[in-house]
N, CA, C and O of each residue as an XYZ file, in Angstrom:
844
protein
N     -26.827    -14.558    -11.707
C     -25.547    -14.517    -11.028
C     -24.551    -13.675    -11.817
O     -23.603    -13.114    -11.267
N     -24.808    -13.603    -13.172
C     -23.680    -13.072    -13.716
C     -23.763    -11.649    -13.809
O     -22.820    -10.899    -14.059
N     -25.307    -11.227    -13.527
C     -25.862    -10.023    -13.561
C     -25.108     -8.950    -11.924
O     -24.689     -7.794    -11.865
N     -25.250    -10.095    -10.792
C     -25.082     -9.443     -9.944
C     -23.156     -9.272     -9.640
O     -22.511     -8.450     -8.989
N     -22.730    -10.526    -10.500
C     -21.165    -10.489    -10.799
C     -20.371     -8.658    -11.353
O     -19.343     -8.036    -11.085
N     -21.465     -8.461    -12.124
C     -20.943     -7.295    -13.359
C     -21.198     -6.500    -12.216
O     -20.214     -5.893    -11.793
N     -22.832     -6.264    -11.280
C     -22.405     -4.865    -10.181
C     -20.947     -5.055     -9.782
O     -19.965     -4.389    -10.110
N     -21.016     -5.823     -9.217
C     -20.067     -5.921     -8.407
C     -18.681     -5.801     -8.897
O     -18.136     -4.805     -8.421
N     -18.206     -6.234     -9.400
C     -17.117     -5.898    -10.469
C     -17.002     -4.275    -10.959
O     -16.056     -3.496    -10.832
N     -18.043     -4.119    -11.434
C     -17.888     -2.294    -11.443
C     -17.879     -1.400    -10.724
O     -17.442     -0.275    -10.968
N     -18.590     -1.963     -9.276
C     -18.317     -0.871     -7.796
C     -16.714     -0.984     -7.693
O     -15.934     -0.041     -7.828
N     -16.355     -2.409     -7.411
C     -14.604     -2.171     -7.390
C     -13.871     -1.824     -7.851
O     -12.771     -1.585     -7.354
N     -14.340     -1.590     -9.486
C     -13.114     -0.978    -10.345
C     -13.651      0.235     -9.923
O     -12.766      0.425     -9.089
N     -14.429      1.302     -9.794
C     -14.936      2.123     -9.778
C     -14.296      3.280     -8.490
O     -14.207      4.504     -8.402
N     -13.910      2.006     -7.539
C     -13.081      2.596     -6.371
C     -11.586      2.281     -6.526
O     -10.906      3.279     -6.287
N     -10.717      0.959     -6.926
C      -9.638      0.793     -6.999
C      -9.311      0.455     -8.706
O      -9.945     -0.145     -9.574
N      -8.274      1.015     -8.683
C      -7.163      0.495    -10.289
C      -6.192     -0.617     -9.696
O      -5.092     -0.585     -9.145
N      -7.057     -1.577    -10.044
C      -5.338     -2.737    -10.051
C      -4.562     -2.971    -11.001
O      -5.032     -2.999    -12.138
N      -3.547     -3.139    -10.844
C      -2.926     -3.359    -11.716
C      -1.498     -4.134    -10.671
O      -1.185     -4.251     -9.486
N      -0.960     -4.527    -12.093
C       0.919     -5.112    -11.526
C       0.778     -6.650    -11.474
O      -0.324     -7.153    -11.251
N       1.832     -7.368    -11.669
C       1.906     -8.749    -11.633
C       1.954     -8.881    -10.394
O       2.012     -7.896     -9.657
N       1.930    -10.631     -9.755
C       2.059    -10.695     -8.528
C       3.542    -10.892     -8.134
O       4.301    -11.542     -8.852
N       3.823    -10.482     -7.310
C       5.232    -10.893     -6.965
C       5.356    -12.809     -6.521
O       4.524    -13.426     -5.855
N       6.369    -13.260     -7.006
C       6.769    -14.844     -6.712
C       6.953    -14.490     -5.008
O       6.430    -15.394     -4.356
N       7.453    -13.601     -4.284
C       8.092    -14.467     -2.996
C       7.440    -13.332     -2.003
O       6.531    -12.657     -2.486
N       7.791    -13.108     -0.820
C       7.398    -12.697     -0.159
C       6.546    -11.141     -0.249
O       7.124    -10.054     -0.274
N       5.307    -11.304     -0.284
C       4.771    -10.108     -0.101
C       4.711     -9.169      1.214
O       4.407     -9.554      2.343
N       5.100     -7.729      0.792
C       4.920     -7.589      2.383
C       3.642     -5.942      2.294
O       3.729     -4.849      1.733
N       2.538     -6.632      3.210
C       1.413     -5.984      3.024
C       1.273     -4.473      4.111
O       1.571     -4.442      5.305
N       0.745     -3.325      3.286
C       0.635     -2.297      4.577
C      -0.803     -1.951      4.512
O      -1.399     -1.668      3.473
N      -1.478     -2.007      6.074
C      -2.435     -1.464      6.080
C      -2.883     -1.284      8.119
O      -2.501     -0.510      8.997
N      -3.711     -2.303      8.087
C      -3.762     -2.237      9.891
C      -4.373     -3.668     10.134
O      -5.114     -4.472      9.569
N      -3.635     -3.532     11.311
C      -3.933     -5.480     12.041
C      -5.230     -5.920     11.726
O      -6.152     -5.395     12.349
N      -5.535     -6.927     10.739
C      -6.833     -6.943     11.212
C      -7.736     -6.848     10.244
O      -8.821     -7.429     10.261
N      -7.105     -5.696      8.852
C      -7.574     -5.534      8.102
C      -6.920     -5.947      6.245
O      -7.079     -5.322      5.197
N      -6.050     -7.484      6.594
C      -5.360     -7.878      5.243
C      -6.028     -9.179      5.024
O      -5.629    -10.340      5.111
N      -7.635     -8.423      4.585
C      -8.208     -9.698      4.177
C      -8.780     -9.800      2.492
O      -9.659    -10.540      2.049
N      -7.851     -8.672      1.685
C      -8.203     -9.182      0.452
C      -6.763     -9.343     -0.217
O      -5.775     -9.113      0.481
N      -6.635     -9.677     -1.363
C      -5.610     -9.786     -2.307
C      -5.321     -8.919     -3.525
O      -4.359     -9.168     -4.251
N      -6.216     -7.821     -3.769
C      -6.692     -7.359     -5.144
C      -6.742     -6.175     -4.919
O      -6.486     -5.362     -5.807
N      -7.076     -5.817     -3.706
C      -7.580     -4.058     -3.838
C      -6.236     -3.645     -2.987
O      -5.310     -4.195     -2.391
N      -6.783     -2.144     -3.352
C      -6.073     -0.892     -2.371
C      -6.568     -1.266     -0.564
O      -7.652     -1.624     -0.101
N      -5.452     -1.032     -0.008
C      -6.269     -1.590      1.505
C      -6.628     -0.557      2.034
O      -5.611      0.088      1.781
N      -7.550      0.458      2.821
C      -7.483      1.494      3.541
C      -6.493      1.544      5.056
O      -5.774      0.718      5.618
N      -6.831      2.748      5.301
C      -5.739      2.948      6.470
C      -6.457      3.497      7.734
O      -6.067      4.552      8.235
N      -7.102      3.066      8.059
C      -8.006      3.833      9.166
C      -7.283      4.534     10.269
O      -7.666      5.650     10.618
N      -6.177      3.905     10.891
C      -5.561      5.091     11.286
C      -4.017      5.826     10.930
O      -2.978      5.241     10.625
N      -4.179      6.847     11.033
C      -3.468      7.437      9.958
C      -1.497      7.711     10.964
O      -0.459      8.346     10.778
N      -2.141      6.633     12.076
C      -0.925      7.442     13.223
C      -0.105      6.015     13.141
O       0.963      5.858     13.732
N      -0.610      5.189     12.494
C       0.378      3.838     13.126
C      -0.519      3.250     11.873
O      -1.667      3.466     11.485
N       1.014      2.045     11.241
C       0.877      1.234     10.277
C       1.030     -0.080     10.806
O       1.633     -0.196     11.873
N       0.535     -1.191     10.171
C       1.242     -2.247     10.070
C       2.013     -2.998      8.616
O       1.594     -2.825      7.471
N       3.167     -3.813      8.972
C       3.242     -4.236      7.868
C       3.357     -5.697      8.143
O       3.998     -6.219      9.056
N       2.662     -6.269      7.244
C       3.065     -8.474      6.938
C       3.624     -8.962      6.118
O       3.456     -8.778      4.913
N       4.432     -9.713      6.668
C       5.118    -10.740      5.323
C       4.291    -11.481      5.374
O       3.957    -11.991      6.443
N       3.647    -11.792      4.090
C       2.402    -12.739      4.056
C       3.159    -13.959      3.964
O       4.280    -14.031      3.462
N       2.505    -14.927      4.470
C       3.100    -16.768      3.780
C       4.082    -17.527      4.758
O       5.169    -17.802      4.248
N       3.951    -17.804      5.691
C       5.200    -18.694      6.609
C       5.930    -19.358      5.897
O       5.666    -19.849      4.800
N       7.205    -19.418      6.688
C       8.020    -19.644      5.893
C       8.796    -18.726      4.979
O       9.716    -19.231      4.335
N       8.528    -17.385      4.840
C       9.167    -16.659      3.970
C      10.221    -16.354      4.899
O      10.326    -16.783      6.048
N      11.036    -15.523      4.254
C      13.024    -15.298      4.953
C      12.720    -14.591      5.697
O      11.542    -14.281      5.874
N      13.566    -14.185      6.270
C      13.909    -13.041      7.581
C      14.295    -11.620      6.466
O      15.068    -11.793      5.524
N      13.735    -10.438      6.698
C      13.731     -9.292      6.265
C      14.637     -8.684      7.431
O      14.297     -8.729      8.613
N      16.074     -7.993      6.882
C      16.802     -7.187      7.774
C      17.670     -6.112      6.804
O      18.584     -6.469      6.062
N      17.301     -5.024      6.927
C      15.898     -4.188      7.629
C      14.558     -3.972      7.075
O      14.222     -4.085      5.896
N      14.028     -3.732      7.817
C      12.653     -3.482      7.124
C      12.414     -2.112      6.484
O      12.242     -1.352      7.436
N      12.324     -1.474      5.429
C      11.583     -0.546      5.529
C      10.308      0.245      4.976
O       9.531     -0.314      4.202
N      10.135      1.444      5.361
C       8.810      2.135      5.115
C       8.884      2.947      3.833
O       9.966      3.173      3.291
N       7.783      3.362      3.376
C       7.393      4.094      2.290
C       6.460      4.973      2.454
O       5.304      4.649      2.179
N       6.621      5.690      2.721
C       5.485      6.930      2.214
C       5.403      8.034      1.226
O       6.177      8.955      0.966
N       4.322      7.709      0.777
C       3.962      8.946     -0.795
C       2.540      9.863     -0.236
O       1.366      9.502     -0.156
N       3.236     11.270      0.123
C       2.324     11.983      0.775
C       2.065     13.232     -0.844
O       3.060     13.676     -1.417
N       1.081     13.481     -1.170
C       0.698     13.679     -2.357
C       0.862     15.496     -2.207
O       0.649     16.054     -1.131
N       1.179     16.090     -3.187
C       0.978     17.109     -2.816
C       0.316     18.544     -2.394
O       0.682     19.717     -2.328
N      -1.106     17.629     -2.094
C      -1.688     18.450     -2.083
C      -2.175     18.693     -0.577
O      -3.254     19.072     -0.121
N      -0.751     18.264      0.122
C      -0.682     17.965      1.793
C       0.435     18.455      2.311
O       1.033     18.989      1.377
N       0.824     18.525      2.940
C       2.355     18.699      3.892
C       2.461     17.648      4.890
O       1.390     17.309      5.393
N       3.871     16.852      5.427
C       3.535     16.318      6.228
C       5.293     16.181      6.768
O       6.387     15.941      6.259
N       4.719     16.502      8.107
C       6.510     16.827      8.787
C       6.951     16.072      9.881
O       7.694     16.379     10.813
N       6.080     14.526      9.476
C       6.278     13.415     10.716
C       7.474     12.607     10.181
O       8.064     12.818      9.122
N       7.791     11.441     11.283
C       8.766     10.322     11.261
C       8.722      9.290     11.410
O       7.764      9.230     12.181
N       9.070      8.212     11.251
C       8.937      6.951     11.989
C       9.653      7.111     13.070
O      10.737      7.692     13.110
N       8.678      6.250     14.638
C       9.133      6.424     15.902
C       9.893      5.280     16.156
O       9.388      4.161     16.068
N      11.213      5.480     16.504
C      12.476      4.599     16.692
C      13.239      4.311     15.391
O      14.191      3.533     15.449
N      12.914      4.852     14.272
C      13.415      4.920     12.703
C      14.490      5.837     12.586
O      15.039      6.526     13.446
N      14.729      5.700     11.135
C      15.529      6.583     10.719
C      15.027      7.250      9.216
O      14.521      6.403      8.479
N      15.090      8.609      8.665
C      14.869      8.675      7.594
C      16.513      8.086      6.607
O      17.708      8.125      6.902
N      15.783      7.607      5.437
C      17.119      7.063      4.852
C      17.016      7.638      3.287
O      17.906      7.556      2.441
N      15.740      8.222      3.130
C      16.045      9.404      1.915
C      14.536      9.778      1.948
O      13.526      9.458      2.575
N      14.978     10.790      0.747
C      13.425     11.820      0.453
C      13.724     11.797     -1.374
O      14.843     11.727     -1.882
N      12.328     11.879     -2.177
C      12.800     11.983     -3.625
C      11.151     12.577     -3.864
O      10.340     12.687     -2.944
N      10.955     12.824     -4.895
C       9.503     13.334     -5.406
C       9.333     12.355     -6.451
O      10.275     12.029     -7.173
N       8.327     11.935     -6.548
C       7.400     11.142     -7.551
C       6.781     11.707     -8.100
O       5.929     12.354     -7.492
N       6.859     11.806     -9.828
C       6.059     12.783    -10.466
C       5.723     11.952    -12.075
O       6.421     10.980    -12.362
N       5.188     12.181    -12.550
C       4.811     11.595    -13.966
C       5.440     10.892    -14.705
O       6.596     11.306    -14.785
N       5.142      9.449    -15.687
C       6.215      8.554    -15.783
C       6.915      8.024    -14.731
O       7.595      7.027    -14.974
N       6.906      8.385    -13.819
C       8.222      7.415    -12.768
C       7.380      6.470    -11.839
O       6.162      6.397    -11.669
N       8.502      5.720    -11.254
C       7.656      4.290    -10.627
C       8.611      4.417     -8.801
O       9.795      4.740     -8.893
N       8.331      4.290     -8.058
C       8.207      4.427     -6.940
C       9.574      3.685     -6.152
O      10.262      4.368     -5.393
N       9.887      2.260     -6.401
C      11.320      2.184     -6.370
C      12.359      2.421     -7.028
O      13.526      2.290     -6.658
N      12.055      2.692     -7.782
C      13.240      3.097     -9.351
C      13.540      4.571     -8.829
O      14.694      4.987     -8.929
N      12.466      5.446     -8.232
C      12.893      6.962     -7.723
C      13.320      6.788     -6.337
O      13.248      7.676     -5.488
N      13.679      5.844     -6.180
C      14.310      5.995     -4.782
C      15.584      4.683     -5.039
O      16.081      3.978     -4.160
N      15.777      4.667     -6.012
C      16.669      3.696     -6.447
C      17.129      2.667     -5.628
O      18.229      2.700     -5.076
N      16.055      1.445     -5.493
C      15.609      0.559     -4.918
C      15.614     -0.316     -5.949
O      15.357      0.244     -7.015
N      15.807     -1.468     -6.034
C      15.640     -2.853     -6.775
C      14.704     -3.656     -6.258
O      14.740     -4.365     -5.252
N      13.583     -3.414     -7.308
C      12.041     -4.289     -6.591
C      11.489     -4.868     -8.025
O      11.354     -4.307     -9.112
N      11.249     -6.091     -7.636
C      10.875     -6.773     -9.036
C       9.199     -6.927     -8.937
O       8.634     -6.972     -7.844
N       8.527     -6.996    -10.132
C       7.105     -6.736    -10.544
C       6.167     -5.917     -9.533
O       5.049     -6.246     -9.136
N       6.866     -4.830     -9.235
C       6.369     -3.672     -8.755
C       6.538     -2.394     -9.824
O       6.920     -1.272     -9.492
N       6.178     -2.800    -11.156
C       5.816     -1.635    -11.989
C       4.585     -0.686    -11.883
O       4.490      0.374    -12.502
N       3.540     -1.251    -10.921
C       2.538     -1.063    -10.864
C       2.041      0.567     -9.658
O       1.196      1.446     -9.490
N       3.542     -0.089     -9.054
C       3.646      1.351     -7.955
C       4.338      2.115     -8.868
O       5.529      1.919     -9.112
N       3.526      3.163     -9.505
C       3.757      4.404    -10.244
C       3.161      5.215     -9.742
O       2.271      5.003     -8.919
N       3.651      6.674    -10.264
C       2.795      7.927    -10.226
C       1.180      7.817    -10.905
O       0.189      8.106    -10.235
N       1.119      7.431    -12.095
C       0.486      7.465    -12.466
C      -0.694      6.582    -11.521
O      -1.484      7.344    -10.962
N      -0.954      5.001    -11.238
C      -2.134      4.578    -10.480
C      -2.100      5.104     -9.250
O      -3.164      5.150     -8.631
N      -0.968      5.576     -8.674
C      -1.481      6.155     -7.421
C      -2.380      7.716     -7.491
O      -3.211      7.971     -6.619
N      -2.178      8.390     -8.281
C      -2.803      9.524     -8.592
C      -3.928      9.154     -8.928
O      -4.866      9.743     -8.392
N      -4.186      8.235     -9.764
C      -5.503      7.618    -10.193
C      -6.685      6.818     -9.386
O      -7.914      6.843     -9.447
N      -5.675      6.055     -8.556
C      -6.592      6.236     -7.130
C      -6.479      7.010     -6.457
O      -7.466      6.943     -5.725
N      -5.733      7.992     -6.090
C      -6.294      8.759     -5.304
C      -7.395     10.028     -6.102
O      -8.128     10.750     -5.425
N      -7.340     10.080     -7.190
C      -8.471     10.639     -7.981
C     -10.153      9.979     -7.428
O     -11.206     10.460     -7.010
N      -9.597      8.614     -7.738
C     -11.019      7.811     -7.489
C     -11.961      7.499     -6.227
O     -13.186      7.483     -6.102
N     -10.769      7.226     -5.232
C     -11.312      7.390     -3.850
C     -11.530      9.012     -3.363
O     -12.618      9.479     -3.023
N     -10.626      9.538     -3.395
C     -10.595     11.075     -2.493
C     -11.045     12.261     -3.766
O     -11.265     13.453     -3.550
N     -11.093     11.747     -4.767
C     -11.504     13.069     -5.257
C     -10.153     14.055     -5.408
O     -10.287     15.264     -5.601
N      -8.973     13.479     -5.311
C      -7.774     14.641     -5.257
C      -7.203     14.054     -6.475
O      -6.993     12.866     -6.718
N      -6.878     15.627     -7.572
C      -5.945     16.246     -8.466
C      -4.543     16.047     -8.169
O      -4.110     17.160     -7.870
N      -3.425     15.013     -8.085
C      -2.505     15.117     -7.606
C      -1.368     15.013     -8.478
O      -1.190     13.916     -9.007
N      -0.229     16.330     -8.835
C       0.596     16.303     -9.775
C       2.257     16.131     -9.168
O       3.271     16.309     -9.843
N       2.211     15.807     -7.972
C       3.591     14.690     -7.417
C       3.299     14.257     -6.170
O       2.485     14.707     -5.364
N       3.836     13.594     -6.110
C       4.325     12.763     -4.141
C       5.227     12.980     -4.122
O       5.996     12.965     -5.083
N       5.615     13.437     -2.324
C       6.727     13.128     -1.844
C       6.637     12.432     -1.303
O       5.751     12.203     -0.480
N       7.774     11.687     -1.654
C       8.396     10.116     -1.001
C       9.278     10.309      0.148
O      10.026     11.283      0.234
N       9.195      9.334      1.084
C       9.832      9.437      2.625
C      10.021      7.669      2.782
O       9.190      6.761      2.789
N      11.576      7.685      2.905
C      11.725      6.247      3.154
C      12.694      6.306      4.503
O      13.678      6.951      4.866
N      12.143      5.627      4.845
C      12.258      4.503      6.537
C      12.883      3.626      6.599
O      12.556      2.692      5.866
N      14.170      3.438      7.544
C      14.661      2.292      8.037
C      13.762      2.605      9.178
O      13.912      3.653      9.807
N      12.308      1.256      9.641
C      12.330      1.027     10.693
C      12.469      0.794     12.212
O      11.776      0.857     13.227
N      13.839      0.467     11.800
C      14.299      0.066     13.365
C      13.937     -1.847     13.553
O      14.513     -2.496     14.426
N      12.982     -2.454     12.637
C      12.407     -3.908     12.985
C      13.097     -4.638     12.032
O      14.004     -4.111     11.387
N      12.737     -5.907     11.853
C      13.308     -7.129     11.395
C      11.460     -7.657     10.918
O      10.470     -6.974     11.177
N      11.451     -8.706     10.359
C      10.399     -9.103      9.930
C      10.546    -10.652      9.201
O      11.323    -10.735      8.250
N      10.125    -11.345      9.452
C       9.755    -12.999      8.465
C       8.704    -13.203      8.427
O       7.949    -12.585      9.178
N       8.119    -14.360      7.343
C       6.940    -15.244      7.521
C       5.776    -15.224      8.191
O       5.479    -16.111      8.992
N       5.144    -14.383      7.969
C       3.784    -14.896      8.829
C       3.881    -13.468      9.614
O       2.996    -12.729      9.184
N       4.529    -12.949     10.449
C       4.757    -11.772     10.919
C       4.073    -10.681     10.916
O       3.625    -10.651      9.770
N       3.671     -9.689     11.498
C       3.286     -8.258     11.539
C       4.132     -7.271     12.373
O       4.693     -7.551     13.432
N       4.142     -6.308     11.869
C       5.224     -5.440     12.704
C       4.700     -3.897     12.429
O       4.542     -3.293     11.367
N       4.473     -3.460     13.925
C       3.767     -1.938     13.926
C       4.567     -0.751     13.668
O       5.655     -0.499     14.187
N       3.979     -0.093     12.882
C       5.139      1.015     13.116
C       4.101      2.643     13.577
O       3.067      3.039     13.039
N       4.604      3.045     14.323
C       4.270      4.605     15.082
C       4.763      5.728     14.469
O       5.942      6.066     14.575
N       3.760      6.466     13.691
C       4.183      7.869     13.220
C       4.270      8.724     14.209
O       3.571      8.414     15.174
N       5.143     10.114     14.362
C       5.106     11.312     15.592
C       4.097     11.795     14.791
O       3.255     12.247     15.567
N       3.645     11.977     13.396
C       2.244     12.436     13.095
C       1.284     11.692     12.094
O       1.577     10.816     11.280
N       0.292     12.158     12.312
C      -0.833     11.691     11.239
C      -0.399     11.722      9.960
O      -0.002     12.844      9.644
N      -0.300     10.600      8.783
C      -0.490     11.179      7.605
C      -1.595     11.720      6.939
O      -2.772     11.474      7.205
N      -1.087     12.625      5.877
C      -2.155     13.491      5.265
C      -3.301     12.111      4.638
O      -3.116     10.904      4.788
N      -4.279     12.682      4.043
C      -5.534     12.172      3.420
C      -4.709     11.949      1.843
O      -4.099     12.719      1.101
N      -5.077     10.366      1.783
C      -4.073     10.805      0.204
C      -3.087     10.230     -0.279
O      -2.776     10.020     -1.451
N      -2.310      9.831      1.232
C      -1.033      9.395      1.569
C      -0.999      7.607      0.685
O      -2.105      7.077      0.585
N      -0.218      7.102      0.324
C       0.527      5.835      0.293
C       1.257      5.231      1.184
O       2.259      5.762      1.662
N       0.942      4.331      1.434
C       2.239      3.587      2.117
C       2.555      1.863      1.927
O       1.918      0.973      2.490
N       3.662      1.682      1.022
C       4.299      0.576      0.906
C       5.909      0.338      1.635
O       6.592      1.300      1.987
N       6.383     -1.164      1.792
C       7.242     -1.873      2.029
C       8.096     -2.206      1.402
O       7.838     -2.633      0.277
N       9.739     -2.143      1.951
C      10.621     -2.835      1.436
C      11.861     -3.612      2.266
O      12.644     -2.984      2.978
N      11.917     -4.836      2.103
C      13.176     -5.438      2.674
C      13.783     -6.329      1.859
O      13.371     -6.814      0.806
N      15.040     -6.543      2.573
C      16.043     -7.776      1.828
C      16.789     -8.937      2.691
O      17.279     -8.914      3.820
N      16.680     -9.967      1.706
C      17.267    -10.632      3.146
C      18.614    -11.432      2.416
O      19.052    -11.324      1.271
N      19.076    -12.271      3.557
C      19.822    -12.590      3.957
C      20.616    -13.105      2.312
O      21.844    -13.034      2.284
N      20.104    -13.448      1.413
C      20.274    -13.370     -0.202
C      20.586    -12.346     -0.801
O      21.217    -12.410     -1.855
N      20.301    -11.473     -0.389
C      20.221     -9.965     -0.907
C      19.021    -10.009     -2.315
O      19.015     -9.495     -3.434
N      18.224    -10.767     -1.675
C      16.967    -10.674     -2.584
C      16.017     -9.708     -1.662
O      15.969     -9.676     -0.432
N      15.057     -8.703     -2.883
C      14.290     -8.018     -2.189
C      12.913     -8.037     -2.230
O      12.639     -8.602     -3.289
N      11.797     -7.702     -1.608
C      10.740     -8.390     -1.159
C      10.010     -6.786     -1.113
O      10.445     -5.894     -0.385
N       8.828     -6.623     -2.035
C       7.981     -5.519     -1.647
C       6.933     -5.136     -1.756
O       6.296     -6.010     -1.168
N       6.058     -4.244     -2.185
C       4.738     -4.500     -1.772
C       4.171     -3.861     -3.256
O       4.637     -2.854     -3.789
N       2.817     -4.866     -3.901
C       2.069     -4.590     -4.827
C       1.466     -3.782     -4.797
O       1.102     -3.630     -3.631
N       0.858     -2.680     -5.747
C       0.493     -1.451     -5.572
C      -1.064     -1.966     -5.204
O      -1.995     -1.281     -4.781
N      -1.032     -3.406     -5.509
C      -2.781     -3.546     -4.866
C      -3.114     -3.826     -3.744
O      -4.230     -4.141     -3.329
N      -1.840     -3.687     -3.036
C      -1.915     -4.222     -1.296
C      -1.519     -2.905     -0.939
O      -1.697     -2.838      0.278
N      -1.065     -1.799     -1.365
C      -0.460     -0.398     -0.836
C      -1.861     -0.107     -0.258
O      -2.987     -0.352     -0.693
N      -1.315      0.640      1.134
C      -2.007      1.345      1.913
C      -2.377      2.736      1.831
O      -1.473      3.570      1.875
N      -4.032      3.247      1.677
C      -3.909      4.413      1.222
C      -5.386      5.009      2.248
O      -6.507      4.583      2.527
N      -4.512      6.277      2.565
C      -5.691      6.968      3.569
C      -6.437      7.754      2.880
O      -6.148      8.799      2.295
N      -7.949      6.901      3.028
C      -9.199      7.629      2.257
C      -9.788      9.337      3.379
O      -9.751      9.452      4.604
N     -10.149     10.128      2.585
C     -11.238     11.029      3.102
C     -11.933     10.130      4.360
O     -12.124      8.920      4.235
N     -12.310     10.929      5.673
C     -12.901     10.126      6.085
C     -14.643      9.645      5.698
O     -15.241      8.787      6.347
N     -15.236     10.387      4.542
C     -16.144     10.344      3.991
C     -16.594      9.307      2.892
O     -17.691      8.935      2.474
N     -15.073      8.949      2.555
C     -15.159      7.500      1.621
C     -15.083      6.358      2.478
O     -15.628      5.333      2.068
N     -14.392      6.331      3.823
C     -14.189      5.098      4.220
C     -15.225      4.079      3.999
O     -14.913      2.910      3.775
N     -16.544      4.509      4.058
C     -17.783      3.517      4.485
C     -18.227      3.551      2.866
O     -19.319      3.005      2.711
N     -17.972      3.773      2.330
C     -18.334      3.602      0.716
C     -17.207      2.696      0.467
O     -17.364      1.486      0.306
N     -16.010      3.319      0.434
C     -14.573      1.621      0.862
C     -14.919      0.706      0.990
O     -14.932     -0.199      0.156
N     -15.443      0.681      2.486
C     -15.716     -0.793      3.142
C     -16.717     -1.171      2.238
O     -16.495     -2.305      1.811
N     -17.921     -0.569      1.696
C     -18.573     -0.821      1.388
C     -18.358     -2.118     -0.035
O     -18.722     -3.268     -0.280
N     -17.562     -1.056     -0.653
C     -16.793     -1.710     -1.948
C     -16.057     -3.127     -1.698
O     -16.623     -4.026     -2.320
N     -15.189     -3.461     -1.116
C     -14.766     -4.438      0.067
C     -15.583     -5.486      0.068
O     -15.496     -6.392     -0.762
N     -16.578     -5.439      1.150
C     -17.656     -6.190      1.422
C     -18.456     -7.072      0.206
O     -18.653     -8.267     -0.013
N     -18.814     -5.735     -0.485
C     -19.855     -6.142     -1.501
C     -19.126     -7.250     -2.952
O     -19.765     -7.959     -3.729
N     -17.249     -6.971     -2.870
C     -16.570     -7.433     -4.225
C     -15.887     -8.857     -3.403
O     -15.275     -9.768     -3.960
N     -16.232     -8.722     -1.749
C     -15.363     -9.894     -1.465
C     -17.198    -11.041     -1.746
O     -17.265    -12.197     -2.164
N     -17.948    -10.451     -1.474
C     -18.945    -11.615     -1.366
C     -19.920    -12.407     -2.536
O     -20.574    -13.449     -2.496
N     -19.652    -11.259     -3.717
C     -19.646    -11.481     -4.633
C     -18.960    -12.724     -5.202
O     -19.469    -13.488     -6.022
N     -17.596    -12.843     -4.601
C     -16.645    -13.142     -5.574
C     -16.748    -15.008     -4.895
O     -16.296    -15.891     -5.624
N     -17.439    -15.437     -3.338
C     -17.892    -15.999     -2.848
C     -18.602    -16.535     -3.229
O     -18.376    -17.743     -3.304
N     -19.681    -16.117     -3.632
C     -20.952    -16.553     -4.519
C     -20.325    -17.302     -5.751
O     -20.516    -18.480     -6.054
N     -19.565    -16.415     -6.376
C     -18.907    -16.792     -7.919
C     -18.508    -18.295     -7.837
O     -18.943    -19.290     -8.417
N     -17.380    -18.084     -6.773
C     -16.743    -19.492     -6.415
C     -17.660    -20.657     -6.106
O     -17.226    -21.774     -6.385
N     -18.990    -20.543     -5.515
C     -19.551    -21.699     -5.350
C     -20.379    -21.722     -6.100
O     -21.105    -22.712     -6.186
């Protein structure tokens, strides 16, 4: 068991870098309906035209406004919007810097969304050299609490590469955002099934472990 523990453990690191503490209160997860069934990894994005995001945990506050994140890497262009949104800034992410701090955002134990692991996964999954992101942040247009999912519609595809995390605040003016191990990231479509694969093989593993 412990033999087949260590594969398994090394296919996942092998595809994702986790890292970052967990956040105490509301997490809010991006990826697609359907598909927020781990806690640990990078989630994929299968389609690249529409996100979802969750406040994981009922009971968590009401998020007003919600918004989006995208880190489109540069080794892409990408000249879409959120549909019924607003853009509410643009900044570049580049070496040393961390992802709300460059968009001067107040997000607690989200050190983990840096330049640096996102480049590093996207090294690991896609095979891409990436020496900045541009960042694109979103007011929504939605509201969000507890338990919740809420879609959001790009006018285009994001590039291969791309990031996408969450941020809201509520009614406290406490803010709520997303771990770089729940960030949503669009693989090559050539990795997806090596992804899933990774996925599969580290969630059932970890199944086994437990019993």
């Amino acid at each position: 068991m412990v033999k087949k523990l260590s594969i398994a453990v090394a296919l996942g690191l092998s595809l994702f870098l986790v890292g970052g503490a967990a956040w105490a209160g509301a997490v809010l997860q991006v990826g697609e309906s359907g598909t927020f069934l781990y806690g640990d990894e990078v989630q994929p994005i299968p389609n690249p035209s529409q996100l979802t995001i969750l406040e994981n945990g009922n009971g968590q506050p009401l998020l007003d406004p919600l918004y989006l994140i995208l880190g489109v890497p540069n080794t892409a262009t990408w000249g879409g919007s959120v549909i019924g949104g607003s853009l509410e800034g643009t900044a570049t992410l580049v070496a040393g810097e961390e992802v709300y701090s460059d968009l001067s955002l107040s997000a607690t134990s989200n050190n983990s969304n840096s330049f640096t692991n996102w480049a590093a996964a996207d090294l690991a999954v896609n095979g891409l050299t990436v020496s900045s992101f541009s960042l694109y942040y979103f007011d929504t247009g939605q509201t969000i609490t507890g338990g919740q999912e809420r879609t959001v519609n790009l006018s285009a595809p994001i590039p291969i590469g791309t990031f996408a995390v969450a941020y809201g605040v509520d009614s406290r003016d406490r803010n709520f955002s997303t771990p770089f191990t729940r960030a949503g990231l669009v693989p090559e479509p050539g990795t997806l099934l090596l992804l899933g694969s990774g996925l599969v093989g580290l969630g059932i593993c970890r199944r086994k472990f437990k019993a």
